[in-house]
C-alpha positions as CSV (number, residue, x, y, z in Angstrom):
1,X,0.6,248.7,-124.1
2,X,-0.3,244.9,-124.1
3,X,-1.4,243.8,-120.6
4,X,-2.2,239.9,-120.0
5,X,-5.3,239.7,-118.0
6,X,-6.3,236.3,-116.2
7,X,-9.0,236.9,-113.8
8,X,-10.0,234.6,-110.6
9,X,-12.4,232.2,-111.3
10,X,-14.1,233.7,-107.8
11,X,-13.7,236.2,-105.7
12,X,-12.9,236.0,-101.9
13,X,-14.2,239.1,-100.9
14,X,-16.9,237.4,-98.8
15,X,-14.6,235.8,-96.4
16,X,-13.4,239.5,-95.2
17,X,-14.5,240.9,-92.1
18,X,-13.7,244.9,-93.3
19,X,-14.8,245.9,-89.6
20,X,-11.6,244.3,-88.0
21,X,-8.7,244.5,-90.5
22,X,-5.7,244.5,-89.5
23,X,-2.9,246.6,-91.2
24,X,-1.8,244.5,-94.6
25,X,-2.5,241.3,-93.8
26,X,-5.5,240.8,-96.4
27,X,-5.0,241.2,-99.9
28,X,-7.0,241.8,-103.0
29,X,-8.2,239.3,-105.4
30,X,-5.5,240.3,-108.0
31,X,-2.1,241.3,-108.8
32,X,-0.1,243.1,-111.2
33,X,3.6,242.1,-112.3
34,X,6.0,242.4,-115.0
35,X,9.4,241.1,-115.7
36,X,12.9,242.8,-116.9
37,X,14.8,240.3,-118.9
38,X,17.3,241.2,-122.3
39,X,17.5,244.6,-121.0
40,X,13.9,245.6,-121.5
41,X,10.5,245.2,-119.7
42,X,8.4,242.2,-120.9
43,X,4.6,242.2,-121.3
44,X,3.2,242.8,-117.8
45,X,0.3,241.2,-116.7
46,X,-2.2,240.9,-114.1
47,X,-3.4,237.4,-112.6
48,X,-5.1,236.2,-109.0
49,X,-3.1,237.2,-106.4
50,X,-0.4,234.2,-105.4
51,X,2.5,233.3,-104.0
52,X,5.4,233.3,-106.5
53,X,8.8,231.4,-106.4
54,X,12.1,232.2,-106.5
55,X,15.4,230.6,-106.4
56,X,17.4,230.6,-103.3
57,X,19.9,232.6,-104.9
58,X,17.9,235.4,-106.6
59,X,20.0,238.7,-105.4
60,X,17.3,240.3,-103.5
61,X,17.7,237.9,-101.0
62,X,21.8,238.8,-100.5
63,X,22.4,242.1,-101.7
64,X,19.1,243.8,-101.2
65,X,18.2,245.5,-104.4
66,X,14.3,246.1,-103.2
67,X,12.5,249.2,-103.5
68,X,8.5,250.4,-103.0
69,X,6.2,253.0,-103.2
70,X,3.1,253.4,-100.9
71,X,0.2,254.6,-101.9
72,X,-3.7,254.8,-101.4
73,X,-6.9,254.3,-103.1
74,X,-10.0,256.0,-101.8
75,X,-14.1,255.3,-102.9
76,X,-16.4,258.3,-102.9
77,X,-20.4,258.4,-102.2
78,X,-20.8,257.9,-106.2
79,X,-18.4,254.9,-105.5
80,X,-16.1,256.2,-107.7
81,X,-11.9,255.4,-107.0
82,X,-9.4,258.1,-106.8
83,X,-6.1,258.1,-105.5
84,X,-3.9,260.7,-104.5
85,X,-0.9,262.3,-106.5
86,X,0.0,258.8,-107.5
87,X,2.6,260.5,-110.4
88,X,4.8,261.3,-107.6
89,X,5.0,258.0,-106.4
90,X,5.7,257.1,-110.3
91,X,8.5,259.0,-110.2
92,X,9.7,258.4,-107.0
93,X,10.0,254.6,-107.3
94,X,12.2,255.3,-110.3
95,X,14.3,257.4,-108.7
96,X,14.4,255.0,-105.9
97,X,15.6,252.2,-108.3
98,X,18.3,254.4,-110.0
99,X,20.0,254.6,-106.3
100,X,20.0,251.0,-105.8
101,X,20.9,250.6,-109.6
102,X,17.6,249.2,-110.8
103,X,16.0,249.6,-113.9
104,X,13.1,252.3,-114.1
105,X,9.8,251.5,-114.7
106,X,7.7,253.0,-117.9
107,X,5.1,255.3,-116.7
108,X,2.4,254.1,-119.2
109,X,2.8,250.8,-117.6
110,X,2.5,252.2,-113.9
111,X,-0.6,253.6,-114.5
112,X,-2.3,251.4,-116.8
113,X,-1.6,248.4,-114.4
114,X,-2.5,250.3,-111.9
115,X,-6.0,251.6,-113.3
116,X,-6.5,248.0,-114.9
117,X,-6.0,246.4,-111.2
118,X,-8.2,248.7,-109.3
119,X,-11.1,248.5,-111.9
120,X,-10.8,244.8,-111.0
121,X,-11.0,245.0,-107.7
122,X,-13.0,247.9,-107.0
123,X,-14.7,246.7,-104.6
124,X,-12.3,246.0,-102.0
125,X,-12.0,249.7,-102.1
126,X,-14.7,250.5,-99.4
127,X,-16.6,254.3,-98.6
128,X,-15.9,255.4,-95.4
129,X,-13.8,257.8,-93.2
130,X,-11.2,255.3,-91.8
131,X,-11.4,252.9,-95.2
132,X,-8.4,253.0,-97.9
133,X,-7.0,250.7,-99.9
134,X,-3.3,250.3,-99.4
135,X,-1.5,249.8,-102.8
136,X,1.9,248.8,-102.3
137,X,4.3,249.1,-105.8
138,X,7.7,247.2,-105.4
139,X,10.9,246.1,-107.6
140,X,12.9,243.5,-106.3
141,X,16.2,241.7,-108.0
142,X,15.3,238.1,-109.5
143,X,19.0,236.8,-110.9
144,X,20.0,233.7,-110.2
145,X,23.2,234.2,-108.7
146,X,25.5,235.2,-105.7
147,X,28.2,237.3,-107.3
148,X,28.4,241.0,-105.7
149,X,26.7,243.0,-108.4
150,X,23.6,244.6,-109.9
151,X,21.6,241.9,-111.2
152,X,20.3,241.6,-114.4
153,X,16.8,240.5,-114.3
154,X,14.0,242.5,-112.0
155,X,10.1,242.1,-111.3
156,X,7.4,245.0,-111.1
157,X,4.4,244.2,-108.8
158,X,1.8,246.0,-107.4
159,X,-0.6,244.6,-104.3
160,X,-3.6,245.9,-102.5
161,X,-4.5,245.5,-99.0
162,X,-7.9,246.7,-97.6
163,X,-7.0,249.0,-94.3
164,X,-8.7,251.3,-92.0
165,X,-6.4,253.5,-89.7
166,X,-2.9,252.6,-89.2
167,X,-2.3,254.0,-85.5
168,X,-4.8,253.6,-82.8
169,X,-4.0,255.5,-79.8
170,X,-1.2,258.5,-78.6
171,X,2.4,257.8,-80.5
172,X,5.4,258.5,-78.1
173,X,8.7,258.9,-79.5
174,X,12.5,258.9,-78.7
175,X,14.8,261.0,-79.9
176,X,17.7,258.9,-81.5
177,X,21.0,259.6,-79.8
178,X,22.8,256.2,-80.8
179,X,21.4,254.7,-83.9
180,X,21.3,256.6,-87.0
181,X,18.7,255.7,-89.9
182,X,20.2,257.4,-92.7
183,X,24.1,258.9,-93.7
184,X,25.1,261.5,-96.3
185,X,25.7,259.8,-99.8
186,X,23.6,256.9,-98.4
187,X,20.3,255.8,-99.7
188,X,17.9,257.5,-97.2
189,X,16.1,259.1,-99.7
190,X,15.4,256.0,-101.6
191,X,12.5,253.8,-100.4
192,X,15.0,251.1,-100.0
193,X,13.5,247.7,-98.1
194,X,17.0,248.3,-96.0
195,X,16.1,251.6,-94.7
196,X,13.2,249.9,-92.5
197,X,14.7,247.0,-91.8
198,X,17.6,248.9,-90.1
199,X,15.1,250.9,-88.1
200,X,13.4,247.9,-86.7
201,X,15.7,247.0,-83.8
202,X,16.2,250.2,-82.3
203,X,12.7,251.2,-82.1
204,X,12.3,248.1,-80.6
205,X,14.0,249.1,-77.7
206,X,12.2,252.4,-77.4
207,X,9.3,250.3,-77.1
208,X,10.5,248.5,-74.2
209,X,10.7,252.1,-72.3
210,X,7.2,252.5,-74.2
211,X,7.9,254.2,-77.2
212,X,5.7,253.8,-80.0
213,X,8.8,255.5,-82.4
214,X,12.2,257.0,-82.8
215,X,12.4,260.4,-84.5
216,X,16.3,260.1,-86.1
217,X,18.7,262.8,-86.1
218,X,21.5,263.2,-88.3
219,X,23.8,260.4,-88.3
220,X,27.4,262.4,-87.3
221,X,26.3,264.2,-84.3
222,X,22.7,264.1,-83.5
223,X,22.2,267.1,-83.4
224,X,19.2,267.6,-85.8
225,X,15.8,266.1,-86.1
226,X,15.1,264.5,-89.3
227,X,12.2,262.0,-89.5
228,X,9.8,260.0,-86.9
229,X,9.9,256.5,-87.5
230,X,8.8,255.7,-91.2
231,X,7.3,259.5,-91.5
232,X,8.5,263.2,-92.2
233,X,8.1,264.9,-88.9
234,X,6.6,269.1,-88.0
235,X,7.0,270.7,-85.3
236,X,4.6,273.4,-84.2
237,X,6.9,276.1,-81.9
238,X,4.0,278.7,-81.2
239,X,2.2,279.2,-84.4
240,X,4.8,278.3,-87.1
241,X,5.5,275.1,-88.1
242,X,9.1,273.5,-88.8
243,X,10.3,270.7,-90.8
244,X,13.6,269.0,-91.8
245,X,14.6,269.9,-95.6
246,X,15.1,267.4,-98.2
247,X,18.3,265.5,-98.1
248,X,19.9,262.1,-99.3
249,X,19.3,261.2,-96.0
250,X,15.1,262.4,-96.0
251,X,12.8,260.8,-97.8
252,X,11.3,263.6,-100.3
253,X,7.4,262.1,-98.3
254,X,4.1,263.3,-100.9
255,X,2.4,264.2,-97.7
256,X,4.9,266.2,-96.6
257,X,5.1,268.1,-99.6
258,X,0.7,268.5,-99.5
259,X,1.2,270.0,-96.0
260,X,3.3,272.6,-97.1
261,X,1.9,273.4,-99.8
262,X,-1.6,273.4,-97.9
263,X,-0.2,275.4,-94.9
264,X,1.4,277.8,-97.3
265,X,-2.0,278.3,-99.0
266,X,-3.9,279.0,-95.9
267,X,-1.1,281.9,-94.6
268,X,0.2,279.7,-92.0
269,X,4.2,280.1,-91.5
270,X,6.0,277.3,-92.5
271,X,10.0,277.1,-91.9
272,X,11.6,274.3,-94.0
273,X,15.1,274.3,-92.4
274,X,17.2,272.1,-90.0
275,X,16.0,271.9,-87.0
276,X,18.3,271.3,-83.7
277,X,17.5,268.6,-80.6
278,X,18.2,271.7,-78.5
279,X,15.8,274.1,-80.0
280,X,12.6,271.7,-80.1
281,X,13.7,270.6,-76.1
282,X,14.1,274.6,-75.4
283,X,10.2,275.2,-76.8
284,X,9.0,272.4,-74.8
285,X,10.7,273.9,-71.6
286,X,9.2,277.3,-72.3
287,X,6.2,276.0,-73.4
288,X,5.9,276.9,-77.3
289,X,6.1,273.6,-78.7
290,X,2.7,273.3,-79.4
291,X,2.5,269.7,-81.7
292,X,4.5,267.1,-83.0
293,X,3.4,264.9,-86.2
294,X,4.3,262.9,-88.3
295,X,3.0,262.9,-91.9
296,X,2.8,259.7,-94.5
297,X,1.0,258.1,-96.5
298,X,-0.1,255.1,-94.2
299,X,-1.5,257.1,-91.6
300,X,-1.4,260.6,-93.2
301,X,-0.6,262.4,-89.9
302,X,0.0,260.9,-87.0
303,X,0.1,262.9,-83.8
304,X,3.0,262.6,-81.1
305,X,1.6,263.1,-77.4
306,X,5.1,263.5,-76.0
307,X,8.4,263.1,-76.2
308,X,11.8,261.3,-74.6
309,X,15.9,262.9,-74.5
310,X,18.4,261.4,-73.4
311,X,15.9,260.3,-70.5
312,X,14.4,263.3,-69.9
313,X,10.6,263.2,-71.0
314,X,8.4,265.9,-72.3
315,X,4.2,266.3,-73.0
316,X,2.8,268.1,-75.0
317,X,-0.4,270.0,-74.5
318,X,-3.8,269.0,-76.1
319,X,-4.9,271.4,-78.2
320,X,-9.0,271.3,-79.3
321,X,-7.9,273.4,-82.7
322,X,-4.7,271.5,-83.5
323,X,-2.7,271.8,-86.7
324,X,-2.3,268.4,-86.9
325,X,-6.5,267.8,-86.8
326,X,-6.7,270.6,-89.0
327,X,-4.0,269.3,-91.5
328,X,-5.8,266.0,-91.9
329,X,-9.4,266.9,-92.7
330,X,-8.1,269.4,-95.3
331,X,-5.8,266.4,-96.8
332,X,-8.3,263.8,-96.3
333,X,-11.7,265.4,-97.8
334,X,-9.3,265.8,-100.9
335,X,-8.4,262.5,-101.2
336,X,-12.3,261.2,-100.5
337,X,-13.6,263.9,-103.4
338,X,-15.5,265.6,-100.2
339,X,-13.8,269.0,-101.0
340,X,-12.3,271.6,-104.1
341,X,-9.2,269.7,-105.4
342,X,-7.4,273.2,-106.4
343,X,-4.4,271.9,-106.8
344,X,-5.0,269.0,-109.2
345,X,-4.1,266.3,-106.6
346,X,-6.7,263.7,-107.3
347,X,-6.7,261.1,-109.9
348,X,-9.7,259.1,-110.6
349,X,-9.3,255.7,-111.4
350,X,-11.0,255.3,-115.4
């Protein structure tokens, strides 16, 4: 592959305090991007990070064609950079863009842009427990023009933003019984930019009854939990945990998958299946609803100190030998190169 390299003339690294960030607001020196134009990819490059221009009538801006990928680069003690399963972002983004009708992009371009950009700014990646570096992959619709239809030109771009942890405190959520995130035949699955702006407003209002975040149910009854906030969601009822299958409305979330597979390893029960309002409200009464959690990659789990249904609210205990605790070291000393990567998860950056 050809790849057009311009590097800044000097770094601003200096100028960043990496004791107070706050979540992806400071970016990397650099950038990568590439254009679709004649039907095919053009030469991507990578060049100092800058704002680019568009015209007011490029289709992302009125018909939403917009999908990303998160993902996360870690630096071990021999300041080497691995990330963590980044082939299933790869193929997720594609088969994000084939919902919204977008062109998908090469794999031997993902990951030699990606490897080129984070050899370039490897040192924004910083050691550390709480320190990642937040690489955000996107494909937006460029066309000039307002018609309704797919457009025919794109852009591929991948930034990186230095973070530390993405929730500080106890999350408390709602339980959606009005808005819905995602329908059947819809593009929940998809990491559409849509999705999340749709979710803004409601959880808005949970956070005026203070509410960090909804966990949505299905959209035709709510009936069933699906996902809390922008994350998968378990549920620990006694000592087996519980989470939503797959669906067009679930996103199909890489740490989601890494519990599982983790939990499954370790002998711990692990029910993938629907799981009703009813039944999680029911443990909680009879005490067996042990945890709540939510699982992404931004904050890799996230735990949920209680809970809100229509209006009636619910705690949840504090356990010293949580799952949730648990979960996260395991997941976390993989990603950092502190533990046996058995199942082939880590990718170091060449």
């Amino acid at each position: 592959m050809a790849l057009h390299i311009e590097k800044i003339a000097k770094s601003k690294i200096s100028n960043v305090d990496f004791s107070n960030l706050k979540f992806g607001q400071i970016f990397t020196d650099h950038m990568f991007e590439c254009d679709f134009e004649n039907g095919e990819w053009q030469t991507p490059k990578i060049r100092p990070y800058q704002p680019i221009s568009f015209d007011p009538s490029a289709k992302v801006f009125h018909y939403g064609q917009a999908v990303f990928e998160g993902m996360k680069a870690y630096k071990d003690d021999n300041n080497d950079v691995w990330l963590f399963r980044p082939d299933q972002n790869q193929v997720r983004i594609n088969k994000s863009a084939e919902r919204l009708d977008m062109p998908a992009f090469p794999k031997e371009y993902f990951f030699e842009g990606l490897n080129e950009l984070l050899k370039l700014d490897k040192e924004w990646v910083q050691k550390g427990a709480n320190n990642s570096l937040y690489i955000r992959p996107f494909i937006i619709a460029t066309e000039n023009c307002v018609s309704a239809s797919s457009s025919n030109k794109y852009k591929f771009m991948i930034i990186c933003s230095p973070v530390q942890a993405y929730y500080a405190g106890e999350v408390r959520v709602v339980f959606a019984d009005k808005f819905s995130r995602a329908a059947d035949g819809g593009v929940g699955f998809a990491k559409a930019a849509g999705n999340y702006a749709a979710s803004f407003y409601p959880t808005r209002l949970a956070g005026k009854d203070g509410y960090q975040q909804v966990v949505w149910t299905d959209a035709s009854k709510h009936e069933f939990l699906e996902e809390a906030g922008t994350m998968n969601v378990f549920f620990r009822v006694n000592d087996t945990l519980l989470t939503a299958p797959t669906s067009d409305r679930i996103l199909d979330g890489v740490t989601r998958k890494s519990i599982i597979q983790l939990m499954e390893d370790e002998g711990i029960k692990v029910e993938v299946r629907k799981i009703s309002v009813s039944e999680i409200v029911e443990a909680a009464r009879k005490g067996e609803l042990l945890e709540m959690f939510g699982a992404g990659t931004a904050a890799v789990i996230s735990p949920i100190s209680g809970f809100s249904n229509k209006g009636e609210s619910f705690e949840l205990p504090k356990l010293e030998n949580s799952y949730a605790a648990h979960i996260k070291k395991r997941i976390t000393d993989i990603q950092r190169n502190l533990a046996e990567d058995k199942f082939g998860w880590r990718y170091k950056v060449q």
